[in-house]
C-alpha positions as CSV (number, residue, x, y, z in Angstrom):
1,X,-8.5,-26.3,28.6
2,X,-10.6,-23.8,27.3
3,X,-10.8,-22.3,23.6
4,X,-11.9,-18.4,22.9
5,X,-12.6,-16.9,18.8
6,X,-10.4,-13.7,19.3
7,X,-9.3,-10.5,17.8
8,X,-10.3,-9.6,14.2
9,X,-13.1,-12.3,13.2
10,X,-15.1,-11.1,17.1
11,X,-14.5,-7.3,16.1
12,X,-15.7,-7.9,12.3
13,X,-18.5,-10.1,13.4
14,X,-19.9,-7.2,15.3
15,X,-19.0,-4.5,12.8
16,X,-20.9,-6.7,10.0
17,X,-18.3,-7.2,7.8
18,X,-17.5,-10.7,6.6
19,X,-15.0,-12.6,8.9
20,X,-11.8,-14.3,6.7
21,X,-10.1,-15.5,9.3
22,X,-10.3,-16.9,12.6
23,X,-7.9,-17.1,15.5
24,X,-8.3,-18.7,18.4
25,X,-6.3,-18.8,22.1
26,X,-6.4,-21.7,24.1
27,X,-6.2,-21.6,28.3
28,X,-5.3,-24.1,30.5
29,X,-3.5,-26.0,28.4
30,X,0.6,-27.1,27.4
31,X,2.2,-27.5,24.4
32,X,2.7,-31.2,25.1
33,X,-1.4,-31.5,25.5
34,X,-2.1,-29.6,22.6
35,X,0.7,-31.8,20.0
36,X,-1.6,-35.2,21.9
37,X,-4.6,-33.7,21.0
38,X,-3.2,-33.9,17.4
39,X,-2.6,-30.2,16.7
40,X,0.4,-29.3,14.4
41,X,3.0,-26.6,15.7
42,X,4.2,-23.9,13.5
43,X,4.7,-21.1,16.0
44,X,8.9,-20.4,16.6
45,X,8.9,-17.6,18.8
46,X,5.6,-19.2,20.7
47,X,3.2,-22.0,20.5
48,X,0.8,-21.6,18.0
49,X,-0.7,-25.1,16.3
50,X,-3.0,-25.6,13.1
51,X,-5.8,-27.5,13.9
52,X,-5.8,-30.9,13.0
53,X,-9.3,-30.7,11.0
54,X,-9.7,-26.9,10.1
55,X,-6.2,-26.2,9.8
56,X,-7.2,-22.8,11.9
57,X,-4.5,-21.1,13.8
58,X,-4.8,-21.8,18.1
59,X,-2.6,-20.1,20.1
60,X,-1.8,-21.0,23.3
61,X,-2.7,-17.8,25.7
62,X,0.9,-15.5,26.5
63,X,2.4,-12.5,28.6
64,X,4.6,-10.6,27.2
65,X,7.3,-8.7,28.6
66,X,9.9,-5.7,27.1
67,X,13.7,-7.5,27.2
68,X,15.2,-5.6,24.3
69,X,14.8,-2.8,20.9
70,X,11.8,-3.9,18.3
71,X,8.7,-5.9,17.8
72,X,10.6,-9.0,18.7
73,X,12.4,-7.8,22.3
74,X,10.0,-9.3,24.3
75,X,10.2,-12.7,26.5
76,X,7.1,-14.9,26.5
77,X,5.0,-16.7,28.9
78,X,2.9,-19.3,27.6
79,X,2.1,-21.5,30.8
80,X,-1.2,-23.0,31.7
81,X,-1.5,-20.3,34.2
82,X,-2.0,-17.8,31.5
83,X,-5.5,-16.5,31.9
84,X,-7.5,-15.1,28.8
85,X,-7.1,-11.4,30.2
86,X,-3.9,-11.4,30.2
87,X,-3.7,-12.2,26.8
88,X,-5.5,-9.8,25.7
89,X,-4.2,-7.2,27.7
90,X,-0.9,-7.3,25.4
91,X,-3.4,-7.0,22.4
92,X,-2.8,-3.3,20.5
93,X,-6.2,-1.9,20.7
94,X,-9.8,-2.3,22.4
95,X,-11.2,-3.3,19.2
96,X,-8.9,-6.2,19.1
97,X,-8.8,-7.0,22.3
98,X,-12.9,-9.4,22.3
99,X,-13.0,-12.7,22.7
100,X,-16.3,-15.1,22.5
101,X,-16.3,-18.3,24.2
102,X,-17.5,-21.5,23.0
103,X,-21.5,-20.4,23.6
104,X,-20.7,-17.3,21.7
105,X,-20.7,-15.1,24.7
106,X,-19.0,-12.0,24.4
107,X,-16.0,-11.0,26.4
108,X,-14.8,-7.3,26.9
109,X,-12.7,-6.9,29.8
110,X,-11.1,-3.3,28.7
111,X,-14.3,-1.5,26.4
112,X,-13.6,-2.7,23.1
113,X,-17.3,-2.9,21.8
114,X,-18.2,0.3,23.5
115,X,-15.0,1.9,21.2
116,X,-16.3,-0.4,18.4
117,X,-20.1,1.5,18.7
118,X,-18.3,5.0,18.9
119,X,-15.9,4.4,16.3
120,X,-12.4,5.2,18.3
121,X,-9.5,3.1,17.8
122,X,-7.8,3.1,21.3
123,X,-4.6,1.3,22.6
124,X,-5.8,-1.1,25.4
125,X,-2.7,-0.7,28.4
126,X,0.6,1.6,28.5
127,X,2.7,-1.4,27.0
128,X,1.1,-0.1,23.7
129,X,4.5,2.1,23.7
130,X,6.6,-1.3,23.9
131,X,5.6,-2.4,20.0
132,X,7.0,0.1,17.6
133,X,5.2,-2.0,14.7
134,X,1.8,-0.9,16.2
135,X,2.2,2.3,14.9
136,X,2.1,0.9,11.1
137,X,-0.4,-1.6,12.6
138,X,-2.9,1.5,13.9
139,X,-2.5,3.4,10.6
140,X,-3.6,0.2,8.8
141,X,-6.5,-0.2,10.6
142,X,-7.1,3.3,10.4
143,X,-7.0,3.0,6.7
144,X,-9.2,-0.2,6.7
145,X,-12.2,1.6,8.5
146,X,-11.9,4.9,7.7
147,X,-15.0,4.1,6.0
148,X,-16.6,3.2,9.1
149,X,-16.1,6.6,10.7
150,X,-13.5,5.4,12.7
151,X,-11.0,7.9,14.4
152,X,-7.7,7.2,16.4
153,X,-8.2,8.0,20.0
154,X,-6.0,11.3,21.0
155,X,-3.9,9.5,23.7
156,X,-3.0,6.5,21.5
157,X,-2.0,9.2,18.8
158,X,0.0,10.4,21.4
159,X,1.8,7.3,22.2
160,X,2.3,6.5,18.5
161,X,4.4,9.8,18.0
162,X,6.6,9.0,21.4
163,X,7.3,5.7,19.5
164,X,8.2,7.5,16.4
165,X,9.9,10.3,18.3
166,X,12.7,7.9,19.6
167,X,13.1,6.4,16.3
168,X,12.2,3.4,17.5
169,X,10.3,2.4,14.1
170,X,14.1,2.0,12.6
171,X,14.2,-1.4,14.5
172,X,11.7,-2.9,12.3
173,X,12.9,-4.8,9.4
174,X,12.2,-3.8,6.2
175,X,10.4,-7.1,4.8
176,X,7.9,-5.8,8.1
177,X,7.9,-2.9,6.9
178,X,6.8,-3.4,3.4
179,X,4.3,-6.5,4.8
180,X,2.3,-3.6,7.1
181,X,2.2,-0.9,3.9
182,X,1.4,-3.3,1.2
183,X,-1.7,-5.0,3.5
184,X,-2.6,-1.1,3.9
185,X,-1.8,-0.2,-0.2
186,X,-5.0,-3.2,-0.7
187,X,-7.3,-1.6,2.5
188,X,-10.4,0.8,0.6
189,X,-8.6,4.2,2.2
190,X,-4.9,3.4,1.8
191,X,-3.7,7.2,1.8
192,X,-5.5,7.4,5.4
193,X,-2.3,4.6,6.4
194,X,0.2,7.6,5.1
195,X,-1.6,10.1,6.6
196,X,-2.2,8.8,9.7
197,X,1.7,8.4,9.7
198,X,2.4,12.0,8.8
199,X,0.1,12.7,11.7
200,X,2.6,10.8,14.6
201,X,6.1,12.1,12.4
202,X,5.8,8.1,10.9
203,X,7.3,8.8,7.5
204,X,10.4,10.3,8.2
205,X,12.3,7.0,9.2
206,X,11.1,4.9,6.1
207,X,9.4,7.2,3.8
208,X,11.4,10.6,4.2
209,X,11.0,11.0,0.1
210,X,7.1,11.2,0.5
211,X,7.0,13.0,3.7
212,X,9.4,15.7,1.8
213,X,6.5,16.7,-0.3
214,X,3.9,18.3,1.9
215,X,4.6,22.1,1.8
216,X,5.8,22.2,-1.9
217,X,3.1,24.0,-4.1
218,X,2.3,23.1,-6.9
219,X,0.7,25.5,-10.0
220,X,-2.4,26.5,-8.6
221,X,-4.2,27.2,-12.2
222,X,-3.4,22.6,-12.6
223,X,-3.5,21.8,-9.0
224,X,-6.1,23.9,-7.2
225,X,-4.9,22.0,-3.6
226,X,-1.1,23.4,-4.7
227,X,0.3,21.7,-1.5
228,X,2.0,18.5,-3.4
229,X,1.7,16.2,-0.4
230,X,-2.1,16.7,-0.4
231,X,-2.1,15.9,-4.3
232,X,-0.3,12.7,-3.7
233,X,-3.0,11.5,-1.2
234,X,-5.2,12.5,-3.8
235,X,-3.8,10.8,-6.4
236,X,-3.8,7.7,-4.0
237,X,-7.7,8.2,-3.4
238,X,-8.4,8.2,-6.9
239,X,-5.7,5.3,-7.6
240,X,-7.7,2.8,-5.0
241,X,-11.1,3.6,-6.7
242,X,-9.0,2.9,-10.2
243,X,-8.0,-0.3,-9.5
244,X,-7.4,-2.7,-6.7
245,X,-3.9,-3.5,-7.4
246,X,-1.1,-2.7,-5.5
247,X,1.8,-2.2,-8.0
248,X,-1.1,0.3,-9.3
249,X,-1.5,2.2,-6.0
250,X,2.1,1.9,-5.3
251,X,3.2,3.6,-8.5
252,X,0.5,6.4,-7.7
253,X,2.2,7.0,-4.3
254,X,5.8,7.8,-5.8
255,X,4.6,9.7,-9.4
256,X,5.7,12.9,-7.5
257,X,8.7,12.4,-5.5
258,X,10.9,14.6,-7.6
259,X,9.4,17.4,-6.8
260,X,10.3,17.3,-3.7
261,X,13.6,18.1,-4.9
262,X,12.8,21.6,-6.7
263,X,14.6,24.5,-4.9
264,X,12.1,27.3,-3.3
265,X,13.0,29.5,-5.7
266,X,11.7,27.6,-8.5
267,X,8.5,27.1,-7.1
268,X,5.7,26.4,-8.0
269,X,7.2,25.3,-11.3
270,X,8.7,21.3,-11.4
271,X,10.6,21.3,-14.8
272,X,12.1,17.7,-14.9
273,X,10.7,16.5,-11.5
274,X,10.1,13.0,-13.9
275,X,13.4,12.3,-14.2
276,X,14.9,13.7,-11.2
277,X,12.3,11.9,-9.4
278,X,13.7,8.0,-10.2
279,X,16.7,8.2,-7.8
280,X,14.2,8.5,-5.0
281,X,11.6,6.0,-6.2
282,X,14.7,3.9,-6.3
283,X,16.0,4.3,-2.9
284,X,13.0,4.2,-1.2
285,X,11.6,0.9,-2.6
286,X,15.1,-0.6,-1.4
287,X,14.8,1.0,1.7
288,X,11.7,-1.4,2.0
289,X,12.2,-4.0,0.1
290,X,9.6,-3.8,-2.3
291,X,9.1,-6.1,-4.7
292,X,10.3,-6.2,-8.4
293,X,6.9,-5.7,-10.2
294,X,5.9,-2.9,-7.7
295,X,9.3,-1.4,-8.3
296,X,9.5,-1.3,-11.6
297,X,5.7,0.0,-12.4
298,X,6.6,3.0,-9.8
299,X,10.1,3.9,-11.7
300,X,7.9,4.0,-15.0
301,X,5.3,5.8,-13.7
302,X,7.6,8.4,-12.0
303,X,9.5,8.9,-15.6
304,X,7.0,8.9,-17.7
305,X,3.6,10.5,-16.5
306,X,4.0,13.7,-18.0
307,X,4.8,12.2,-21.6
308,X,0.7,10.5,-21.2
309,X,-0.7,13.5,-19.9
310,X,0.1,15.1,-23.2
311,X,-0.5,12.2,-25.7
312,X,-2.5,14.2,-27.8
313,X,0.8,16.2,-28.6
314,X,3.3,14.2,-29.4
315,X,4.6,13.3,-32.6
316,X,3.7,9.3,-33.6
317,X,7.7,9.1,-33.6
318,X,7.4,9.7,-29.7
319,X,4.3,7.7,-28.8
320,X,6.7,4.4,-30.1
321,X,9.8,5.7,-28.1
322,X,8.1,5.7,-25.3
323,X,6.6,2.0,-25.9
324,X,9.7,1.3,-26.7
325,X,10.8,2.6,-23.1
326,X,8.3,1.1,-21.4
327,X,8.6,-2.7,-23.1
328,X,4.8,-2.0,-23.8
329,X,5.3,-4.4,-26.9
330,X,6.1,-7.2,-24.2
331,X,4.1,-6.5,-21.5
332,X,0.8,-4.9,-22.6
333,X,-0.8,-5.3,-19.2
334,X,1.9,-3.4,-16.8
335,X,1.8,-0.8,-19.8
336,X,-1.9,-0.7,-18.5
337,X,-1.0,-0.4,-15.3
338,X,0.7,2.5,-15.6
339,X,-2.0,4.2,-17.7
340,X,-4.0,3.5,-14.5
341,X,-1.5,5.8,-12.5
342,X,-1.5,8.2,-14.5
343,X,-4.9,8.5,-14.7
344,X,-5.4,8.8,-10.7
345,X,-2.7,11.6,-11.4
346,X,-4.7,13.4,-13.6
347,X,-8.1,12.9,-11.2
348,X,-6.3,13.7,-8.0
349,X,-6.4,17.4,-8.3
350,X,-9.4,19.7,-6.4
351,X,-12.5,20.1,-9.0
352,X,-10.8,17.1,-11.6
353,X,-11.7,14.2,-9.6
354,X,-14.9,13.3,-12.1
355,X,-13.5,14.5,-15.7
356,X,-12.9,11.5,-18.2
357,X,-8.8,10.7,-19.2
358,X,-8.9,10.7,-22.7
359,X,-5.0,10.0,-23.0
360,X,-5.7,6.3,-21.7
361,X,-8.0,4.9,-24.4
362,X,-5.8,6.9,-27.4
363,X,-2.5,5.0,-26.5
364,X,-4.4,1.7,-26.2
365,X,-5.6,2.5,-29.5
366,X,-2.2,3.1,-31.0
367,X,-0.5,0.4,-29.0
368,X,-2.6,-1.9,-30.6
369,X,-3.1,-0.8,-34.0
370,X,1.3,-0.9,-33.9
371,X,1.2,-4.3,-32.6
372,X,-0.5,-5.6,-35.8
373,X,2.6,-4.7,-37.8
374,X,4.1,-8.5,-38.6
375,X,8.1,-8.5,-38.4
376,X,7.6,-11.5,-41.1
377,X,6.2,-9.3,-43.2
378,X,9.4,-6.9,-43.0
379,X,11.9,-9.7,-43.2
380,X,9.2,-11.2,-46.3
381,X,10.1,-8.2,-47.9
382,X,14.1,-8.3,-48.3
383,X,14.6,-6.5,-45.2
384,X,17.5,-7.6,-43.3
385,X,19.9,-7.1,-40.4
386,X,19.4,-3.9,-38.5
387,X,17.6,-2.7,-41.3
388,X,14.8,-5.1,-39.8
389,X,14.3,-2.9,-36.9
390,X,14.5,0.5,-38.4
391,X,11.5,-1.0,-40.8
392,X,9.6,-2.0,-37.9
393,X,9.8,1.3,-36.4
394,X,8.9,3.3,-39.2
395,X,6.1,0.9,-40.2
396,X,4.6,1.4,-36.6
397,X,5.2,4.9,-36.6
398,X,2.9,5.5,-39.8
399,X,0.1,3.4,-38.0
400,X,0.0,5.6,-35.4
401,X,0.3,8.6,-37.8
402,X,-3.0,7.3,-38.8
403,X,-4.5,6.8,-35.8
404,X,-3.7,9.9,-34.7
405,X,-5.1,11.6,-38.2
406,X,-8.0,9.6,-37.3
407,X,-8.7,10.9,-34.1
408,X,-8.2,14.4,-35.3
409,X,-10.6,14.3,-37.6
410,X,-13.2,12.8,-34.7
């Protein structure tokens, strides 16, 4: 029996970066022996055990081999016989494919550090082609060390857009799906994970709304980039460097998908794209199965970015319809969240990625100056019924009026 630190914690290690997590394969060795030795199973499709003491993962050292569609078609051999190289022959790329023994010697049978020192992320063997969830896998990793100078490797590009080519990428399930692009919405590059798919045809199985935006121009007086597809990415950028939430990154992805909607000869003009926009948002985060909270900051966004972007104009009357459409009153903080995307909206353009976002801090200021109006107060003073509620409004409503006269005199 014979234990090897594998994969992400020896690629890491060498890179510099702090190691989270640490996997391990075990050779020579049975299920049987490894349950005596008081390891805990929790592997369903193959044996992998928690360590009785560090709680670790250990898996036992597999072949793999293509029996049907998907990332789960494969049958599995996990017998004793299994050497280490095998094992990591199946791995998706060089990188990923080191192992260090108990001494801490390194093992590279197929050139991962040499890929690691010049930066390439390269598929390790031809049955690459056989996993259609290593496409989203690559473009995570892409996203993760774009940092580092890292690059995709031309051939595995190549294999990545066979994959998507034969649709192959449908066979994944959408709670996968949503796993691999929410890991890569919290990497430091996430729009590198969309563009890398873009690159291979990736988006159009899953994200066919976003991928419908690249060749629609935008205004090029606001958006000196004009191609909307590059502005989202943009947006993206400057959404990751905003905050390191995903619901916040998420939301800056899909701002835009109604204009992908405007016909030709409209262009470059978007009149409405806000509200045409929420169907899409809609579908796609079903399509995916994302979550509630991430769902519903990306339909607010969508809807009401444009109203932020010209806070300074409206009327008090609409700053509190729109807290009033957002719920800001009852949830300050995703109100704040969206003020976040919008922001990276207004930043993601060519030559407005350093100018300040006045609109933010201004309806803070009123949200919070309306919040100190007291309903007791209202009710204190005879108001009653309905009547309650129409008080409330208008009460909040002058408030703003003077926070608004306030900041124009400023």
């Amino acid at each position: 029996m014979q234990v090897y630190l594998v994969g992400g914690a020896v690629r890491d290690k060498l890179l510099g970066r702090q190691v989270k997590d640490r996997d391990w394969v075990v050779t020579g060795a049975t299920s049987r022996e490894m349950l005596q030795a008081g390891y805990q199973q929790v592997g369903k499709d193959f044996p992998v055990f928690l360590h009785p003491k560090s709680k670790e993962e250990y898996a036992l050292a597999r072949k793999e081999k293509k029996s049907g569609e998907g990332y789960t078609g494969f049958d599995t051999d996990t017998s004793s016989s299994v050497t280490l190289a095998d094992d990591l022959i199946r791995r998706d790329l060089t990188v990923n494919a080191m192992a260090e023994d108990e001494y801490g010697v390194l093992i590279d049978p197929y050139g991962g550090q040499k890929d690691l020192e010049q930066r390439i992320l390269r598929h390790v063997s031809d049955a690459f082609i056989e996993d259609p969830l290593r496409v989203l896998r690559v473009a995570r990793f892409a996203a993760r060390y774009a940092g580092y100078g890292f690059k995709i490797a031309p051939e595995t590009l190549a294999l990545m857009t066979e994959i998507t080519q034969s649709h192959e990428l449908k066979t994944l399930s959408a709670e996968r799906v949503w796993v691999e692009t929410a890991k890569a919405l919290s990497e430091p590059n996430p729009e590198v994970y969309f563009e890398t798919l873009r690159s291979c045809n990736g988006l159009q199985d899953w994200f066919p709304e976003l991928d419908a935006l690249w060749g629609v121009p935008n205004p090029e007086k606001w958006h000196p980039e004009i191609d909307t597809g590059v502005h989202v990415m943009m947006v993206l950028q400057q959404a990751a460097m905003l905050s390191e939430r995903i619901p916040v990154r998420f939301a800056a992805l899909l701002h835009d998908l109604g204009k992908g909607l405007t016909r030709p000869q409209f262009w470059p003009s978007h009149h409405g794209h806000e509200k045409a926009g929420l169907p899409l948002v809609e579908q796609l985060c079903q399509r995916i199965k994302a979550p509630k909270l991430e769902t519903d900051l990306a339909k607010l966004t969508c809807e009401h970015h444009g109203k932020v972007h010209k806070a300074f104009e409206l009327r008090p009357q609409t700053i509190i319809k729109l807290f009033d459409s957002v719920d800001a009153w009852r949830k300050p903080e995703r109100f704040q969240d969206m003020l976040l995307a919008c922001e990276a909206d207004a930043k993601g353009r060519t030559g407005f990625e350093h100018r300040p976002y006045p609109q933010a801090p201004y309806l803070l200021t009123c949200l919070n100056a309306a919040l100190q109006v007291n309903v007791q107060n209202i009710i204190a003073d005879g108001f009653k019924g309905a009547a309650i509620k129409q008080e409330l409004s208008e009460r909040r409503c002058q408030i703003v009026a003077q926070v608004k006269a306030e900041h124009s005199i400023r």
